[in-house]
N, C-alpha and C positions, 0 to 999 in steps of 0.2 A: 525485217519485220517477221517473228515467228508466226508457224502459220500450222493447222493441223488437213488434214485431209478427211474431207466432212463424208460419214456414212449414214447421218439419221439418226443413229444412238446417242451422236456427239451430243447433241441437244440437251440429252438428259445427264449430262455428267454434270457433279456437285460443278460450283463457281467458287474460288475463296476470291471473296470480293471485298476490296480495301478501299477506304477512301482514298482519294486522292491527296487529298491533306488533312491532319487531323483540325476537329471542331471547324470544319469550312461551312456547316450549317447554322445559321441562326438559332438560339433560341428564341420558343414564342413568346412574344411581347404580354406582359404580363398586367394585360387589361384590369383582369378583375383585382388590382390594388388601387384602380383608380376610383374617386368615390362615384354613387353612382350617379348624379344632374354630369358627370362627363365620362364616364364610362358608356350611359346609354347613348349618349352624343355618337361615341367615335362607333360604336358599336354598328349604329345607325349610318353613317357616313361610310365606317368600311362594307359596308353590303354592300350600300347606292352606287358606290363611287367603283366598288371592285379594287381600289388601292391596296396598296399594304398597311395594315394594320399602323406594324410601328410609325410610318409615315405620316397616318391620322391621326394616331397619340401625339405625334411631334407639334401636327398643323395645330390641333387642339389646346394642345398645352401653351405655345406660342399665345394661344389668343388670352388663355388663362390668364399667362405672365403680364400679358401687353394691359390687362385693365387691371391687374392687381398693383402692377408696382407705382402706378401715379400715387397711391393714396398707403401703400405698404411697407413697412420693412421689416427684416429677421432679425431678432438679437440671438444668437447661437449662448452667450454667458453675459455679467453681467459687466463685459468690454467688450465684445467682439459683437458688432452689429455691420450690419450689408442689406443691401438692395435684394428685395423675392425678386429681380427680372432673371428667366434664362435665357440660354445661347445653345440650339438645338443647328446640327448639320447633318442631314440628311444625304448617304451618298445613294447615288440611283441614277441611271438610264432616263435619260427627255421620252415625254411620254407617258411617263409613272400616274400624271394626274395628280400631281402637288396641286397647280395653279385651278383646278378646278375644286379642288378639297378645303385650299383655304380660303376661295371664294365662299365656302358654306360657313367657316369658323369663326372668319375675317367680318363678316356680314353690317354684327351691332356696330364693330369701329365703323365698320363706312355709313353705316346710316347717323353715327353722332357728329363723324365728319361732316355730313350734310346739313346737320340742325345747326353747326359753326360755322357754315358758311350764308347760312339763312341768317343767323343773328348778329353775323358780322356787315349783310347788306342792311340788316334793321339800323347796327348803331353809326354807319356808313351814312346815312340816310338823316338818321336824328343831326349828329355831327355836322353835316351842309348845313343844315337848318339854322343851328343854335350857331358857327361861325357866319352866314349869311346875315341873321339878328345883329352879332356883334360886329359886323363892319360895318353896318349901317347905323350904327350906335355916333353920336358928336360929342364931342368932349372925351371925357372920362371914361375910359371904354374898361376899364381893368385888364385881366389876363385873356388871352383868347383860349376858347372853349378845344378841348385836347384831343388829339385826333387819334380813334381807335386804333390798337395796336395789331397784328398780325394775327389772321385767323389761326386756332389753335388746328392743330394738322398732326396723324400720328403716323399712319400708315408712310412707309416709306422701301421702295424697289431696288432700281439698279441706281444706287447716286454714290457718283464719289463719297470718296472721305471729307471732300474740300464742302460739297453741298448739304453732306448731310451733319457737319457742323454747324451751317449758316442756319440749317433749319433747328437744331436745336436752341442759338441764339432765339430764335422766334419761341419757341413752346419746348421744353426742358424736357421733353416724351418722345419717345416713339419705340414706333416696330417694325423693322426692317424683315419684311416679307418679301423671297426672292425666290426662286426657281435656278437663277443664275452666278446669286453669293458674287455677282463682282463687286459689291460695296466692299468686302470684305479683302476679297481673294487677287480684284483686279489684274491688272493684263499682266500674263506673263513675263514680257517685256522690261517689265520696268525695272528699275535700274535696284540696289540692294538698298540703297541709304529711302528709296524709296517703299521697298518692301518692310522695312524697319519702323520707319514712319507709321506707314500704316496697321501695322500689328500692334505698338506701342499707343495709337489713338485708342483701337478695338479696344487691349486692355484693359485701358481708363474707363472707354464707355459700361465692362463688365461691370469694376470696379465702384462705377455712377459717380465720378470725380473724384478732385477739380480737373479741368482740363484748360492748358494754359496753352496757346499756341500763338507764333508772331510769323506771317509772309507779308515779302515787300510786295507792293500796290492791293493785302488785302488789309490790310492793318495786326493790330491780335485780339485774337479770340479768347475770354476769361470764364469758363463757366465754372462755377462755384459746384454744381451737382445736377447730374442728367437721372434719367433713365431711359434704360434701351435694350429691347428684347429683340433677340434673333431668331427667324425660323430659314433659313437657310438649307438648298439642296444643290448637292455639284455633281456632275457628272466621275463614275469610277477615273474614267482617262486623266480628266483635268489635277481631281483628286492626288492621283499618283505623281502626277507630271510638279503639281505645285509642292509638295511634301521631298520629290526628289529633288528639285532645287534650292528649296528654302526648308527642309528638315531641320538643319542644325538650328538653321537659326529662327525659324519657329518656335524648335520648341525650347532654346535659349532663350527665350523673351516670354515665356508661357502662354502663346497664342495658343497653341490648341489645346491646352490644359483647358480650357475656359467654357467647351462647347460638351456639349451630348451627343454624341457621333449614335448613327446607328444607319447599317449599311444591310437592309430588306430585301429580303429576292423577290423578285419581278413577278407579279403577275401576270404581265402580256404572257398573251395566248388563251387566257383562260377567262378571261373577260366578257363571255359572253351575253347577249341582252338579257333584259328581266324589267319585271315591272316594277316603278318605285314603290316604296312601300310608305306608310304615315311617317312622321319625323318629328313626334310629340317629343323624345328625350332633343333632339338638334332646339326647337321650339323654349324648352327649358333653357336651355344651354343659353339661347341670345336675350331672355328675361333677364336671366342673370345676368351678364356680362353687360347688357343695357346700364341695371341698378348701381353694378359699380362704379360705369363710366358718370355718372351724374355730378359728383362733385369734379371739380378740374383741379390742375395741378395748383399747388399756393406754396408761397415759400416766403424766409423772412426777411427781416429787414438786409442780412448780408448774401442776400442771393441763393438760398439753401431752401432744397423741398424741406416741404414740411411734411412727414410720414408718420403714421400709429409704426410702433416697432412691437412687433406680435414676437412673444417670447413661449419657452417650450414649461409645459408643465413639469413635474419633478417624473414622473415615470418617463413622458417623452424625452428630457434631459437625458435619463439614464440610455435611453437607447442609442441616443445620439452618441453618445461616449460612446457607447460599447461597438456604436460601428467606425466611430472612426479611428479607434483602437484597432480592432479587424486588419483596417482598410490599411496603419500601419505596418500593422505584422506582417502583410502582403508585398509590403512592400521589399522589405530586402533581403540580400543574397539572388535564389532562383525562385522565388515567390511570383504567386500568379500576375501580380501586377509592377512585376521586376522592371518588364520590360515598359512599361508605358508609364512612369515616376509621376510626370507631370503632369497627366490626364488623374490619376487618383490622388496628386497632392490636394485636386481641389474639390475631391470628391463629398467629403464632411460638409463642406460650405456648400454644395447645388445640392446635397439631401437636403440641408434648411429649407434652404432656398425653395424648392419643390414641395415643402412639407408645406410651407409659409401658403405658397399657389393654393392648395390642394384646402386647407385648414379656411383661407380667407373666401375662396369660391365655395365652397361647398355649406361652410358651417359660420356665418356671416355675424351671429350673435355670439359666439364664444369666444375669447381672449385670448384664454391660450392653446398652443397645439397640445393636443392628446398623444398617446401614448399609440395607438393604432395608425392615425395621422403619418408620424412619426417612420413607424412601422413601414409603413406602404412606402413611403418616399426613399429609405432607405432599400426598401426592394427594388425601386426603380430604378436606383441609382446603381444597383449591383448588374441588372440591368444593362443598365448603358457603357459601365463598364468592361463587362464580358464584351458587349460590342468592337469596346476601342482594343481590347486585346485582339480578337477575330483578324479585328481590321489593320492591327499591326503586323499580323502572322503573314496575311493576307501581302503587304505591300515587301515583304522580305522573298514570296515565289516566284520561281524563276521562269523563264518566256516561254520555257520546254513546257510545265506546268500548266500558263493559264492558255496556251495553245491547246495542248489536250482536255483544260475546260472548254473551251469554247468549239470544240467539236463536239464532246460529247451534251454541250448545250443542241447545238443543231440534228445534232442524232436525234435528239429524246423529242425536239419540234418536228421531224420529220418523222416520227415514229407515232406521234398525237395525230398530227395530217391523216397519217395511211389508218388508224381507228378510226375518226370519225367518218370516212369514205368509206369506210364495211372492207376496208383492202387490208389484205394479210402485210404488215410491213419487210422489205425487203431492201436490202443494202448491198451492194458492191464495191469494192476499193477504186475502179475505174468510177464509178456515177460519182463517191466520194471527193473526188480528183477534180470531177469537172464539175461536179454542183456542190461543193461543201463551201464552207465560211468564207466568204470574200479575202479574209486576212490571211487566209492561208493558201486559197491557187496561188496558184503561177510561180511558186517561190517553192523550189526546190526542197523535198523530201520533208516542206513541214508535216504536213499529211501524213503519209508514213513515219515519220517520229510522233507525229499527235496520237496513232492508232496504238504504235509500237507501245509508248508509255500507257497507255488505257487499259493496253494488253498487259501488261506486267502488272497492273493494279488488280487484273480480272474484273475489268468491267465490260471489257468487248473481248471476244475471240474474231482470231479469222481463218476462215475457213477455205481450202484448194478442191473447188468442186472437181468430183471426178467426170474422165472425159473434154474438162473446158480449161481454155485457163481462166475464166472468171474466178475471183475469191469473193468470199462473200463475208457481211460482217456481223456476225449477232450479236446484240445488248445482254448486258446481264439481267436477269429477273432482277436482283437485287438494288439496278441500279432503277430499270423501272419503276420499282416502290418509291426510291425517294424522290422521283420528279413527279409521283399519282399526288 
């Protein structure tokens, strides 16, 4: 580990201070493209909540999707039409306050959930009655009176792939709201013809059918056309672990082409109390999302929703081209989006897609998407994009690497501790040794290699006190700025 011998002047000598890896920081989620009945929403929830941002656009937008696509769909030209649902994965640390964020999004489904199950004990009720009449009928009774069919049900968690087909059998909708994405991701465990299975469902579900499936003792499952929107969040670890198993063949089958990855740094720590504040734009937000839920899903005689297909005006058209021309160019040779094919092969289709959301919530009389509309969705999408780049760069760094992250995470939480105590902070490579990251005691010279590479980035020095053999370890100012 190099090391200087500290006189006081050190302190003030220049830092060249380099990231650790390039673009390892997020860009800022780019709110203000969202219109504003959900802009002021998320804006409002990321205060309350202290979340990340992106995380609250994710939860938000989910709920968008989830009441838009019953009664919606995109025509991108005048053949290529698809389902406005998205598929958002949120990767983040337990904790983050997903499950509390989309409890606030999530809200008008569970209260229409409630009026379906009030009206399903109303025709429950009628139904006794009118079969009651009819057996007691002599003679000639005709048909018996029919018995209500399965309350309509959208919201849906951790369910298999086996349960959360049986529920679409019942009501052709939903929204898989998770924290955990096992619906999706399920047990590591499982066997590959298994993992294949279930990425190849997911697909279809993107895709909103048909979905044909046959197992012995369930029978087979025929659905003509779903819809099914994802807000999904996995932990970094799982994240990794599942992608390093099943990478190829992920994204051989274009399972995660499909999703809007965005991977938010952490607020813990900084989540201090505050008082709520009004939630008139949150308030907006579930007016609307109530009014779309009002019609329910209908479909026709051969099993197939029935959707308005919201098409793009001629300037919107032209944007759309022009980005997904871009989104091309990007793609080959060493272009920015070289590396991750399958995530911007279906980048053209989720700007619809999200244009569709954005156009049908917000501006509810107009027909077709605008050219602004348009605009914003494809900013979104560029977006979510840079994310899955990040996040690919991200899952290629090597153990030496996010070892020396995650010291210098704990560095920068114990250097916020000693401010707000009034304490001048102070470090040594002994206290490092015995109180640093759990994943690094005990385990031979990770520590010293975590400091050593931090030091070569000039993010920390260390220092050989004279007189002691204590070393001690300073931060760079520079790195301090980026965790203020």
């Amino acid at each position: 580990m190099g090391e200087q011998t500290f006189d006081g002047a050190e302190r003030r000598l220049k830092w060249n201070t380099k990231p650790l890896r390039p673009d390892s920081y997020p860009e800022e989620y780019p709110v203000e493209r969202l219109p504003g009945i959900i802009r002021q929403a998320v804006q409002e929830v990321a205060d309350h909540s202290q979340a990340p941002v992106a995380l609250v656009a994710a939860s938000a937008l989910s709920a968008v999707s989830a009441v838009v696509q019953t009664q919606f769909s995109v025509s991108r030209n005048g053949r290529l039409h698809g389902p406005s649902s998205l598929f958002f994965l949120t990767v983040a640390e337990s904790g983050e306050r997903k499950t509390a964020v989309d409890s606030e999004f999530m809200r008008p489904i569970r209260d229409w959930e409630a009026r379906q199950r009030q009206e399903k004990k109303r025709l429950d009720a009628e139904y006794q009655q009118e079969w009651e009449a009819w057996d007691r009928q002599e003679g000639e009774r005709g048909d018996p009176p029919q018995k209500p069919g399965a309350t309509p049900r959208m919201l849906r968690g951790d369910d298999t792939s086996e349960a959360l087909l049986k529920h679409l059998c019942d009501y052709p909708i939903a929204a898989v709201i998770s924290s955990e994405a096992g619906v999706v991701f399920g047990s590591h465990a499982m066997k590959p013809e298994q993992v294949t299975r279930s990425m190849a469902q997911t697909n279809s579900l993107w895709d909103g059918g048909p979905i044909v499936e046959g197992r012995i003792g369930r029978g087979e499952i025929n659905l003509e056309s779903v819809r099914v929107t994802m807000g999904l969040m996995l932990q970094p670890n799982l994240m990794q672990k599942f992608i390093s198993q099943n990478d190829g063949l992920a994204r051989g089958i274009g399972f995660l082409a499909r999703f809007l990855f965005s991977h938010p740094e952490t607020t813990m720590g900084t989540r201090f109390y505050k008082e709520p504040g009004p939630m008139l734009g949150l308030a907006d937000f579930h007016q609307r999302a109530m009014l779309l839920l009002q019609a329910p899903a209908a479909t026709d005689e051969l099993g197939r929703l029935i959707t308005n297909h919201i098409r793009f005006d001629e300037n919107a058209q032209s944007v759309w081209i022009n980005f997904l021309n871009e989104v091309e160019e990007h793609l080959g040779g060493d272009g920015i989006y070289s590396g991750i094919r399958d995530v911007a092969s279906k980048a053209p289709e989720n700007a619809a897609r999200i244009a569709c959301c954005l156009h049908v919530f917000a501006m509810p009389n107009h027909n077709l998407i605008d050219r602004k509309t348009m605009a914003d969705a494809c900013a979104l999408m560029r977006w979510y994009l840079n994310e899955a780049v990040r996040f690919g760069q991200s899952a290629e760094v090597t153990e030496e690497l996010r070892n020396a992250e995650l010291l210098e995470m704990w560095l920068m939480q114990k250097w916020k501790d000693a401010i707000r105590a009034g304490q001048i902070p102070q470090f040594t490579v002994n206290t490092i040794r015995q109180k640093g990251p759990n994943a690094l005691r005990g385990k031979k010279g990770l520590i010293d290699d975590a400091l050593e590479l931090l030091g070569d980035h000039g993010r920390v020095r260390v220092y050989a006190m004279p007189g002691s053999k204590s070393r001690e370890v300073l931060i760079a100012p520079q790195v301090i700025a980026e965790y203020s």
